[in-house]
DSSP file (Angstrom, degrees, kcal/mol; ACC not computed):
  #  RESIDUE AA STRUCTURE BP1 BP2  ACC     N-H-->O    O-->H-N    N-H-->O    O-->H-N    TCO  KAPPA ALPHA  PHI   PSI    X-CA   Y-CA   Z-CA
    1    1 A X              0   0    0      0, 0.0     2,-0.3     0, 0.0    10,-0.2   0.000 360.0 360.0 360.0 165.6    0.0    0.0    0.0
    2    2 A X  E     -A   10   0A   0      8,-0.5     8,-0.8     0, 0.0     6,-0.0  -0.894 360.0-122.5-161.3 125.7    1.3    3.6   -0.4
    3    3 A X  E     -A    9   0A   0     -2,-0.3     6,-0.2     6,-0.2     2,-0.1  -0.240  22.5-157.5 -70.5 135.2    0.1    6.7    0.9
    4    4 A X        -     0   0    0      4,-1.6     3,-0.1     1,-0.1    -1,-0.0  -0.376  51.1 -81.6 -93.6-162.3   -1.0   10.2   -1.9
    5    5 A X  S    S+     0   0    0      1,-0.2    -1,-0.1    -2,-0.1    -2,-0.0   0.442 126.6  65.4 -72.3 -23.1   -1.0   13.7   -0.6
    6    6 A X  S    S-     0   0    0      2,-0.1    -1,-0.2     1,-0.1     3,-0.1   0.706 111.6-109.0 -92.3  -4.1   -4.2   13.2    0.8
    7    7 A X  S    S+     0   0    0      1,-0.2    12,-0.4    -3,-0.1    -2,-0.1   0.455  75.6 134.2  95.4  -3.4   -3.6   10.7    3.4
    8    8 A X        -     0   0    0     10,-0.1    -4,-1.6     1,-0.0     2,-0.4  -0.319  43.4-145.9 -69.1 167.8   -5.4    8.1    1.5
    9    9 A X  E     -AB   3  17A   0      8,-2.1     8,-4.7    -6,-0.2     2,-0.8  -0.921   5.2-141.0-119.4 125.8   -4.0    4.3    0.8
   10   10 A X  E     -AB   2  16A   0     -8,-0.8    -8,-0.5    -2,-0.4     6,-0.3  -0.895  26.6-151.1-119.8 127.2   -4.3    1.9   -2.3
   11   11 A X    >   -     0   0    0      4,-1.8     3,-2.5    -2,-0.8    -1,-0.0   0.345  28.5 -78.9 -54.9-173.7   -4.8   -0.8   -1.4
   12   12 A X  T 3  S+     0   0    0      1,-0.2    -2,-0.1     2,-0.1    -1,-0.0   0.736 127.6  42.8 -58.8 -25.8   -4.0   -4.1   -2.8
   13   13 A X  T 3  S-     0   0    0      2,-0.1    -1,-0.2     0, 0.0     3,-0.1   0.134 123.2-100.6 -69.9 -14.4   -7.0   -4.3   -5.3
   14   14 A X  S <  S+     0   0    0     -3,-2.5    -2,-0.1     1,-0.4    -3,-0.0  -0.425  76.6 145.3  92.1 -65.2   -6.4   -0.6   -6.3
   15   15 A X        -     0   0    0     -5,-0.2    -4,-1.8     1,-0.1     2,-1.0   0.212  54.6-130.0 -15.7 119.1   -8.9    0.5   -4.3
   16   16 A X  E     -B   10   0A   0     -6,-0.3    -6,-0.2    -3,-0.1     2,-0.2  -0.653  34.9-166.8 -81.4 100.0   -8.0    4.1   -2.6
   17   17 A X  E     -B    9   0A   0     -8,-4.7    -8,-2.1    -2,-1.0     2,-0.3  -0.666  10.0-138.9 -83.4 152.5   -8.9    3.3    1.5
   18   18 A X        -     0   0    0    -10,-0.2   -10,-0.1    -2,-0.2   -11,-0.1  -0.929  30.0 -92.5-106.8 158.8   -9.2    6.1    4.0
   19   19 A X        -     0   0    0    -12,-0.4     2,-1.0    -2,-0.3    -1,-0.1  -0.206  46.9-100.0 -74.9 172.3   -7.8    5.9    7.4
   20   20 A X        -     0   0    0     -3,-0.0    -1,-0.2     1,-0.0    -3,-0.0  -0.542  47.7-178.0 -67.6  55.6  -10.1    4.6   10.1
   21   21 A X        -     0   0    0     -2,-1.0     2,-0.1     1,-0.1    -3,-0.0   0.104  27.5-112.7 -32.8 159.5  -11.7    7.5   12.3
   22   22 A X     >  -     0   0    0      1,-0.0     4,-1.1     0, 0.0    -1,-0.1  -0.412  27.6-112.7 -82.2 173.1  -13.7    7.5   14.9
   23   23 A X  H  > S+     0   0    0      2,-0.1     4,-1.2     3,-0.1    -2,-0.0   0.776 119.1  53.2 -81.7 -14.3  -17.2    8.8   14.7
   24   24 A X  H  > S+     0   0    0      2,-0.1     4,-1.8     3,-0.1    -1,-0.1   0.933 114.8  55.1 -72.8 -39.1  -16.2   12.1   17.4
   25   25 A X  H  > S+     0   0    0      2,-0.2     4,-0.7     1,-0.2    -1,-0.1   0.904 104.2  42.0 -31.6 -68.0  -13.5   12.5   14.7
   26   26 A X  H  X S+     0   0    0     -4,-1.1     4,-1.4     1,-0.2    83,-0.3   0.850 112.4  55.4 -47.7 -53.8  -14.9   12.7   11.9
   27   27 A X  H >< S+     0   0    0     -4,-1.2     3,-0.5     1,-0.3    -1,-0.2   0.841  95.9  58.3 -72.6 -35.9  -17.2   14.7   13.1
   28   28 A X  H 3< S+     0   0    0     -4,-1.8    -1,-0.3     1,-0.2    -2,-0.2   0.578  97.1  73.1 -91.4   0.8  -15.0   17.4   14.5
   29   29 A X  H 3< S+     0   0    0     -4,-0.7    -1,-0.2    -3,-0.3    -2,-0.2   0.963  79.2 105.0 -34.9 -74.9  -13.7   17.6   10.4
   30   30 A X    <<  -     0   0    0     -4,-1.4     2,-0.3    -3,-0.5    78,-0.3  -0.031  60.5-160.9 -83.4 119.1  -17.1   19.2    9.8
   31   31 A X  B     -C  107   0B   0     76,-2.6    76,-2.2     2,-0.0     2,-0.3  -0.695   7.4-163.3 -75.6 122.2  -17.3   23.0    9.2
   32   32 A X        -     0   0    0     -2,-0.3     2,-0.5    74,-0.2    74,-0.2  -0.909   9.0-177.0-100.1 132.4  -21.3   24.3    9.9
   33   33 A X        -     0   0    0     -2,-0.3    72,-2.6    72,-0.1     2,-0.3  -0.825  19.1-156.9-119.8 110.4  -21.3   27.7    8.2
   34   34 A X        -     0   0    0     -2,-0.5     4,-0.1    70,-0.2     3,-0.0  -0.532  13.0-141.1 -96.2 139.4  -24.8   28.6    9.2
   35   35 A X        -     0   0    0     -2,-0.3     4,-0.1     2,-0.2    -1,-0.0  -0.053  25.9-117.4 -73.6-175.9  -27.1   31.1    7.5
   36   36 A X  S    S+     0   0    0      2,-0.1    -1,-0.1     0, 0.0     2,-0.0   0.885 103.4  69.6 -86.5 -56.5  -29.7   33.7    9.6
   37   37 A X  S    S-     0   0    0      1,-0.1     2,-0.4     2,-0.0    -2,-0.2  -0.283  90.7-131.9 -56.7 119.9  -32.8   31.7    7.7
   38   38 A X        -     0   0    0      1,-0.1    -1,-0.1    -4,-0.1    -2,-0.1  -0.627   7.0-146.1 -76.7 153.6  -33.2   28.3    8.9
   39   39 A X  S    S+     0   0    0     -2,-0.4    59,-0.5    -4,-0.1     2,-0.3   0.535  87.8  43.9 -71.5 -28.6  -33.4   25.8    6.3
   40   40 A X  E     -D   97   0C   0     57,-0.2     2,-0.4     2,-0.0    57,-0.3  -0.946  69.2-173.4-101.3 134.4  -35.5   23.6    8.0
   41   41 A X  E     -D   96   0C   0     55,-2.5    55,-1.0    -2,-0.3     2,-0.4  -0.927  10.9-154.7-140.3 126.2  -38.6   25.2    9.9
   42   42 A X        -     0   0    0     -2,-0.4     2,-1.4    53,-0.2    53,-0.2  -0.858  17.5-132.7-102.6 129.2  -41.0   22.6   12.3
   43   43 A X    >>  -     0   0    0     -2,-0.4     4,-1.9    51,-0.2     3,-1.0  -0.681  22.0-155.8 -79.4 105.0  -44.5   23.8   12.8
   44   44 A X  H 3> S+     0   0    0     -2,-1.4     4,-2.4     1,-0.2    -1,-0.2   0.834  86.9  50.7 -39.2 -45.4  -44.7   23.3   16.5
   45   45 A X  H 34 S+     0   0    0      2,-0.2     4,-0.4     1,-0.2    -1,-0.2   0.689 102.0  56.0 -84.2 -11.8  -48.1   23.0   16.8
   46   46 A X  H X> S+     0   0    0     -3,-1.0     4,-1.1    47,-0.2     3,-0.6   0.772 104.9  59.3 -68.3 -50.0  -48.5   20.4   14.1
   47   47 A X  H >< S+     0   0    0     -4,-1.9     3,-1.8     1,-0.2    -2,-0.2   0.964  86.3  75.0 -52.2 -51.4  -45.9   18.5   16.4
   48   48 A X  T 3< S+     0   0    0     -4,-2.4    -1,-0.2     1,-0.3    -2,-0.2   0.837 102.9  45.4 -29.5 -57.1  -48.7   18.7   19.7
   49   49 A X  T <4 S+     0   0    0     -3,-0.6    -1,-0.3    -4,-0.4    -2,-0.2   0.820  86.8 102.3 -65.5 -32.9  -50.7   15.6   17.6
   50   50 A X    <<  -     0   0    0     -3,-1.8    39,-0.0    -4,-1.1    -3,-0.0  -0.106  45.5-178.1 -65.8 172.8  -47.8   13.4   16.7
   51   51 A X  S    S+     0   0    0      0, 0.0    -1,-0.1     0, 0.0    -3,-0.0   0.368  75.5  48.9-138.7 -14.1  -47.6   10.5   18.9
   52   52 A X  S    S-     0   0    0      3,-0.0    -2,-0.1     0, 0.0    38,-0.0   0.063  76.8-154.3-129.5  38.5  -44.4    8.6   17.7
   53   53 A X    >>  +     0   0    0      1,-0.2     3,-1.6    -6,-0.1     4,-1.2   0.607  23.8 174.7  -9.3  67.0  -41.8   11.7   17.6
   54   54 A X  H 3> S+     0   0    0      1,-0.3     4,-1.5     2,-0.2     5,-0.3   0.851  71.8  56.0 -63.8 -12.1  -39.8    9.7   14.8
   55   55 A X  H 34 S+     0   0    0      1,-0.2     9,-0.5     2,-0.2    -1,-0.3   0.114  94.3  63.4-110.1  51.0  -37.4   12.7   14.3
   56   56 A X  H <4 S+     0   0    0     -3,-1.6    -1,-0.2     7,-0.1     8,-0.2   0.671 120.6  25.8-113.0 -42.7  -36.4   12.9   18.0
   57   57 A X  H  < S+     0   0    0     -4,-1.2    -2,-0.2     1,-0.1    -3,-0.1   0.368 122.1  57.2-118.2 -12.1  -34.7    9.2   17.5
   58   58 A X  S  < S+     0   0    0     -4,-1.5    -3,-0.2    -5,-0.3    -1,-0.1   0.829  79.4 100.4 -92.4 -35.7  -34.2    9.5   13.7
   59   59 A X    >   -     0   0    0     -5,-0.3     3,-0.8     1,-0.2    20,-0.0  -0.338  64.9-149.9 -47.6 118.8  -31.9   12.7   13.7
   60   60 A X  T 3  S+     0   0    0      1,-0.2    -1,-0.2     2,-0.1    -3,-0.1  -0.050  92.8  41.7 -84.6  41.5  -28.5   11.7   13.4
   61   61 A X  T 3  S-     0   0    0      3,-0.1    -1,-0.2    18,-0.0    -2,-0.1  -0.149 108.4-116.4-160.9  44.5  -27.4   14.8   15.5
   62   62 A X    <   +     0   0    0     -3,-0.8    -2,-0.1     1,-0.2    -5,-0.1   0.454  60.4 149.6  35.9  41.9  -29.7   14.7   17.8
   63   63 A X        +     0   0    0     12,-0.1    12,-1.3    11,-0.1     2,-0.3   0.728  46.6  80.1 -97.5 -21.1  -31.5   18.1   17.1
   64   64 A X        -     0   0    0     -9,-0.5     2,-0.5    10,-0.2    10,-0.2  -0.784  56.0-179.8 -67.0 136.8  -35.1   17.6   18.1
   65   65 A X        -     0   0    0     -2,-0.3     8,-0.3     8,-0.2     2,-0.3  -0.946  17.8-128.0-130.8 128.6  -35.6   17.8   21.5
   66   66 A X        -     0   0    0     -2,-0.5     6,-0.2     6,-0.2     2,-0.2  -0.611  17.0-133.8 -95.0 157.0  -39.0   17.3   23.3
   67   67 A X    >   -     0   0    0      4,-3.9     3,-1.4    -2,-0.3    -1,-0.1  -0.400  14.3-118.1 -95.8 156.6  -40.6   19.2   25.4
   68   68 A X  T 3  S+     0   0    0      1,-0.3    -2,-0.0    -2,-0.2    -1,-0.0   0.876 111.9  43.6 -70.0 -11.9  -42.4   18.9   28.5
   69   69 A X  T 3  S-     0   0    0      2,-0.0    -1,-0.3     1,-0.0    -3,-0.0   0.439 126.5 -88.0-112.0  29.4  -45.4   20.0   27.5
   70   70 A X  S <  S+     0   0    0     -3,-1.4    -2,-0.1     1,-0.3    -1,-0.0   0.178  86.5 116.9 123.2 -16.1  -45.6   18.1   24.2
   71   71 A X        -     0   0    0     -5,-0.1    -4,-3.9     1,-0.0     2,-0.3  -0.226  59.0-130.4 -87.2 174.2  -43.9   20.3   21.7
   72   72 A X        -     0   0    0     -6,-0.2    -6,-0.2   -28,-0.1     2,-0.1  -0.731  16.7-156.2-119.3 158.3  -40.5   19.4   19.7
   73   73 A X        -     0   0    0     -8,-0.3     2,-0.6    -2,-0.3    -8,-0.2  -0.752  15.6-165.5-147.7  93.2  -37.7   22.3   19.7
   74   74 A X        -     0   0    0    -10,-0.2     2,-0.2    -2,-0.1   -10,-0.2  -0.684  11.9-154.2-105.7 117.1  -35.7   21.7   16.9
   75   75 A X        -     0   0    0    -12,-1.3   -12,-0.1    -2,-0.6    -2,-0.0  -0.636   5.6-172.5 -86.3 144.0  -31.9   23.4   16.2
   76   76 A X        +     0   0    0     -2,-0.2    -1,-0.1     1,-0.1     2,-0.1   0.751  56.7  95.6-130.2 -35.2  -30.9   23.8   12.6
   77   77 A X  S    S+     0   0    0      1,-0.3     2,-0.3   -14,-0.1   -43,-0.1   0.557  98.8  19.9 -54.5 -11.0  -27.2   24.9   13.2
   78   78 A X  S    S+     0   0    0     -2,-0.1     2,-0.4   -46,-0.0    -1,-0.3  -0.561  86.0 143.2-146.4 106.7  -25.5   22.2   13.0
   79   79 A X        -     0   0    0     -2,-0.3    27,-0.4     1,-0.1    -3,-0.0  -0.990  52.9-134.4-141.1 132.4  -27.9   19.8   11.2
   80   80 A X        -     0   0    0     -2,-0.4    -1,-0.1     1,-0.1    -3,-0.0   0.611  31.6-124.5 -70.6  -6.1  -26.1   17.6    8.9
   81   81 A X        +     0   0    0     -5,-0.1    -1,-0.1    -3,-0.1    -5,-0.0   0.751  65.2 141.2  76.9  23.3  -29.0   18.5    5.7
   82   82 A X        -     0   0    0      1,-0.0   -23,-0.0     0, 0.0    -3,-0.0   0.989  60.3-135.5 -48.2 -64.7  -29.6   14.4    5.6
   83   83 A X     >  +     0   0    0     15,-0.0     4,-2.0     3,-0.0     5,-0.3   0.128  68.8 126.9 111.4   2.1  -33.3   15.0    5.0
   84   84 A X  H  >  +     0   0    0      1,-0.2     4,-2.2     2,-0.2   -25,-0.1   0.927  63.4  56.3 -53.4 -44.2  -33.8   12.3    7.6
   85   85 A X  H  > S+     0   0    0      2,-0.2     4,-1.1     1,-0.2    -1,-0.2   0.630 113.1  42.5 -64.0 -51.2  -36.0   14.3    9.8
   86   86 A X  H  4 S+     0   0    0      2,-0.1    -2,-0.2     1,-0.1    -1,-0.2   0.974 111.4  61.6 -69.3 -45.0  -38.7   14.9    6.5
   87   87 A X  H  < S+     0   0    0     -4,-2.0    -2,-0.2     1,-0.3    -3,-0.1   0.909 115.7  24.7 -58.9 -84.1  -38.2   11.3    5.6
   88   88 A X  H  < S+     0   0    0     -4,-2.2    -1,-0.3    -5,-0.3    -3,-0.2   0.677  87.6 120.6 -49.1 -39.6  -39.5    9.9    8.5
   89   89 A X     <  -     0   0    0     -4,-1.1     4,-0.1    -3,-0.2     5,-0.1  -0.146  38.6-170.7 -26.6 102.8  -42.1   12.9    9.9
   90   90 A X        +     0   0    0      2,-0.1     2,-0.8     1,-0.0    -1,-0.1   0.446  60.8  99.5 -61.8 -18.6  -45.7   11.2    9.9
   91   91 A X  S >  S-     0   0    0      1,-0.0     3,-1.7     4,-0.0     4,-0.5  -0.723  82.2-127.3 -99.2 101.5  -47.0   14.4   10.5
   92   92 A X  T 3  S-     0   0    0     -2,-0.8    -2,-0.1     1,-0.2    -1,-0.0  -0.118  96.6  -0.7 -43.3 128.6  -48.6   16.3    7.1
   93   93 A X  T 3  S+     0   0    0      1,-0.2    -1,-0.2     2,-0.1   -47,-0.2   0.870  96.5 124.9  60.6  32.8  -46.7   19.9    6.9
   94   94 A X  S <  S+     0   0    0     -3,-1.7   -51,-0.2     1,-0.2    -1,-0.2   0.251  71.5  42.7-100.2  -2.4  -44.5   19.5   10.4
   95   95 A X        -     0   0    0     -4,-0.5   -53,-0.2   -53,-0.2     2,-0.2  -0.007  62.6-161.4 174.5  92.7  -41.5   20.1    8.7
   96   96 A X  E     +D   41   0C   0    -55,-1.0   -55,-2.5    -3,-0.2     2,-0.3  -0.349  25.6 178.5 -21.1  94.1  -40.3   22.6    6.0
   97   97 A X  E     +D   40   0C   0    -57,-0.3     2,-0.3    -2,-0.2   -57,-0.2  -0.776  11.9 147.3 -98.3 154.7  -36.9   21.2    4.4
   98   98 A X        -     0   0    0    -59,-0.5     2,-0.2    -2,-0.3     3,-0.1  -0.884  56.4 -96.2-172.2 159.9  -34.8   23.0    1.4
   99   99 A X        -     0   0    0     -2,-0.3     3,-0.2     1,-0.1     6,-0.1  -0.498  54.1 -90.3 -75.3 151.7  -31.5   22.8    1.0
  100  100 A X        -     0   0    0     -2,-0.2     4,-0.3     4,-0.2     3,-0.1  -0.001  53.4 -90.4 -42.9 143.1  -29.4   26.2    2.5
  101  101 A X    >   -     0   0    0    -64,-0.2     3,-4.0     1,-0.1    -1,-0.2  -0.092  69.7 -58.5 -62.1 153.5  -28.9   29.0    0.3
  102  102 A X  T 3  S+     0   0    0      1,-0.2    -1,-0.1    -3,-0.2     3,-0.1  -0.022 124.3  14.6 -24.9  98.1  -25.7   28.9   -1.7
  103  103 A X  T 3  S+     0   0    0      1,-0.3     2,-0.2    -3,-0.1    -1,-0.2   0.225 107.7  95.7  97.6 -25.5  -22.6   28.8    0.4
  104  104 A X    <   +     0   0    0     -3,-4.0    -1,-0.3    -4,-0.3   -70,-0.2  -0.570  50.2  49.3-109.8 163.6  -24.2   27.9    3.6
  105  105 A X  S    S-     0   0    0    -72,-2.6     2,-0.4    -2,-0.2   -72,-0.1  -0.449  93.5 -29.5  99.6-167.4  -25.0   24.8    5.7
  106  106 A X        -     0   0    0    -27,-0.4     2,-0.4   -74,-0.2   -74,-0.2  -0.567  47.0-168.6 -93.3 136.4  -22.2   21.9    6.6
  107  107 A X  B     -C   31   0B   0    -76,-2.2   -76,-2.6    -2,-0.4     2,-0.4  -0.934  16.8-135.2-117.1 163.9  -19.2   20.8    4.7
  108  108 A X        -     0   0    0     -2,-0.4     2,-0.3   -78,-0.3   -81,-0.1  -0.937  20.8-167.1-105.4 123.5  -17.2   17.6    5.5
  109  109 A X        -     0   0    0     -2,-0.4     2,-0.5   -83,-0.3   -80,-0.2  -0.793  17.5-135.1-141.5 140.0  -13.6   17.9    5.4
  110  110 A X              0   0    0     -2,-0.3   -84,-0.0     1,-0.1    -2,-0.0  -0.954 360.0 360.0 -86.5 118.5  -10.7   15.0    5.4
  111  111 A X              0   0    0     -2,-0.5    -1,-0.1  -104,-0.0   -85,-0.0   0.537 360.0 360.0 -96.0 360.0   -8.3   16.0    7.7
């Protein structure tokens, strides 16, 4: 195997491998440049009915957070722009997605 300029390896097959991170690693790689306009917007009150808060436990960055008295509070600044959080949402017209305007939102960097 033999190392480029990026820190990648080809392997034996040719195949270009990258090294192994962790997931806190990885993660601290990612630049949020965040806009004023969120990108996402969750109707709160649409949220009051749901009963199986799928994007509490589906966010893979853990940005809905429920509330005590029923309602979701949902952070867009560091949201990774999966789309997971629409994907899953049971609830008609609980949650606005679009991508960030031009320039904004998270990139993922190899360090």
């Amino acid at each position: 195997m033999s190392d480029d300029a990026q820190g990648a390896t080809a392997s034996g097959d040719g195949e270009e491998r990258w090294p192994s991170l962790s997931f806190e690693d990885r993660m601290a790689t990612a630049v949020f440049d965040v806009h004023e306009r969120a990108h996402i917007v969750v109707d709160a009150a649409v949220c009051l009915d749901c009963s199986t808060r799928r994007c509490v436990v589906a966010c893979p960055a853990n940005l809905f957070v429920p509330t005590a008295d029923g309602g979701i509070v949902f952070n867009y600044e560091q949201c990774f722009e999966c789309g997971t959080c629409y994907l899953v949402c049971n609830e008609e017209g609980a949650i606005s997605w679009s991508y960030p305007e031009g320039g904004y939102g998270v990139v993922f960097r190899h360090s």
